[in-house]
C-alpha positions in Angstrom: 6.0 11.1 -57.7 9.0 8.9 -57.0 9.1 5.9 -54.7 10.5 6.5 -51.2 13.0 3.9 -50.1 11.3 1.6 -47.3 13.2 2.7 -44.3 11.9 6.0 -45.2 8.3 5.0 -45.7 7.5 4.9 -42.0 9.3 8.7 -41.6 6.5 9.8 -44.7 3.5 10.5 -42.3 5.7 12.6 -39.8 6.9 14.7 -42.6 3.7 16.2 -43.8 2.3 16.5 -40.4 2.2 20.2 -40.2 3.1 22.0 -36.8 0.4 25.4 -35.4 1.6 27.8 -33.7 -1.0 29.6 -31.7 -0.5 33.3 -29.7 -2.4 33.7 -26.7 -2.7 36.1 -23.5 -0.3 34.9 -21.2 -3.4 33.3 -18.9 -4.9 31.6 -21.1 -1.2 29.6 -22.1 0.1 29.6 -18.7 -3.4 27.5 -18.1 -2.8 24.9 -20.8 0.7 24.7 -19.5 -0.2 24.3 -15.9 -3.1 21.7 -16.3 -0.5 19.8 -18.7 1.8 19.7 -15.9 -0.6 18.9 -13.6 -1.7 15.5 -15.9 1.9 14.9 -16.4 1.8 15.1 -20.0 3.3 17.7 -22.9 1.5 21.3 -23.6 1.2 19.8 -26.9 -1.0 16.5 -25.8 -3.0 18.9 -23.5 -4.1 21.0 -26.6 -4.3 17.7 -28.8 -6.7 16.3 -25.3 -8.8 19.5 -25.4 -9.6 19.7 -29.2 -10.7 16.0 -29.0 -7.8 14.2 -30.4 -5.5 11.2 -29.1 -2.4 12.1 -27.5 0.7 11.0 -29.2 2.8 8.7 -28.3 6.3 10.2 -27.5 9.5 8.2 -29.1 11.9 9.7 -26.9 10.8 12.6 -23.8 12.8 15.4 -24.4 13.3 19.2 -23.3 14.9 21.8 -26.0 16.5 25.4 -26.0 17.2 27.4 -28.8 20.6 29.1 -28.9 22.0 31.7 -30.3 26.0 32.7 -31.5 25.7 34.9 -28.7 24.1 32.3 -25.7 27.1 30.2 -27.0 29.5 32.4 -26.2 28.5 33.2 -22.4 28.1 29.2 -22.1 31.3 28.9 -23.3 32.8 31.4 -20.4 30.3 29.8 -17.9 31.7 26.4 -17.9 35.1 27.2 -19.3 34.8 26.3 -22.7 35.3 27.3 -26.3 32.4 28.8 -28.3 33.0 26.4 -30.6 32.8 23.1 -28.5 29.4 22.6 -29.0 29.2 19.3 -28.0 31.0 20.5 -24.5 28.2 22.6 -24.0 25.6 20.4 -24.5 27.2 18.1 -21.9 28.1 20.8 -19.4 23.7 22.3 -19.4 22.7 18.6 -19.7 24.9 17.9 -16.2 23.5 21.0 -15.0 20.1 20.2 -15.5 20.2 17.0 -13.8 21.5 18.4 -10.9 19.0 20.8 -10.4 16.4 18.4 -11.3 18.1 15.9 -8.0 18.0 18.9 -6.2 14.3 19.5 -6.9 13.3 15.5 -6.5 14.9 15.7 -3.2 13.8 18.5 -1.8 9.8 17.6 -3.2 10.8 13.7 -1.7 12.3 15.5 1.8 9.4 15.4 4.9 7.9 18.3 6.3 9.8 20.2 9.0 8.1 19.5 12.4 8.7 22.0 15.1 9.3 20.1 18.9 6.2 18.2 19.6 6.0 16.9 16.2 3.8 18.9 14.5 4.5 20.1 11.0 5.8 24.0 10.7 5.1 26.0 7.9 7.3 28.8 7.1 4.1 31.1 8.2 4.1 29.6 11.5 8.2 31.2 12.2 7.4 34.5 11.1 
C-alpha cells in the first residue's frame, strides 16, 4: 500500500470510520432525539452514550440540509436570487437561521407574564 503524505496521516482514521444508518418507529427515534436534546449533546453521541461508547469530540458544531435542484430554485425566488448563486443562498438561510434562533433565545430568556398582583399567568388561566 502506498505511504500517505503526513498532513494526511491524521485524516486516515476518519476515513475508514464507517457511518450506520439505523430505521426505527418514529418513537423510539423521536426518544433518542429528545433525550439528546435534553443532555445538550448530538443524536449521534446519544446513541454512541447508550451503546457504551465515548462521545466524540466535535471539531466544529454544525447543522446541515440537503438540497435539491429543485429546493434551489424556490430559495432562489424566496430571497431574490439566482438558482445558481449558491453561495447567496447559503448566506441568505444562514441569516435566517440566526434570526429565528435570536428570536427563540429571547423569547426562552423573556420572564413570565404576570397578571396584576404579580402573579405569573399562564395562557390557561385567560381562557
Amino acid at each position: 500500500m502506498k505511504q500517505l503524505p503526513d498532513k494526511w496521516r491524521t485524516s486516515d482514521r476518519s476515513i475508514r470510520a464507517v457511518q450506520l444508518a439505523f430505521e426505527f418507529n418514529k418513537s423510539i427515534a423521536d426518544a433518542i432525539r429528545y433525550e439528546a436534546t435534553r443532555q445538550g449533546i448530538s443524536p449521534s453521541d446519544q446513541i454512541r452514550s447508550i451503546i457504551g461508547l465515548e462521545p466524540k469530540k466535535p471539531k466544529r458544531p454544525r447543522l446541515t440540509v440537503t438540497l435539491s435542484e429543485q429546493d434551489y430554485e424556490m430559495l432562489a425566488q424566496r430571497y431574490q436570487l439566482t438558482p445558481t448563486d449558491r453561495q447567496g443562498i447559503r448566506d441568505a438561510i444562514a441569516k435566517e437561521l440566526i434570526a429565528y434562533s435570536e428570536l427563540i433565545i429571547l423569547h426562552d430568556d423573556a420572564p413570565p407574564e404576570t397578571d396584576d398582583s404579580g402573579d405569573s399567568a399562564s395562557p390557561a388561566d385567560n381562557a
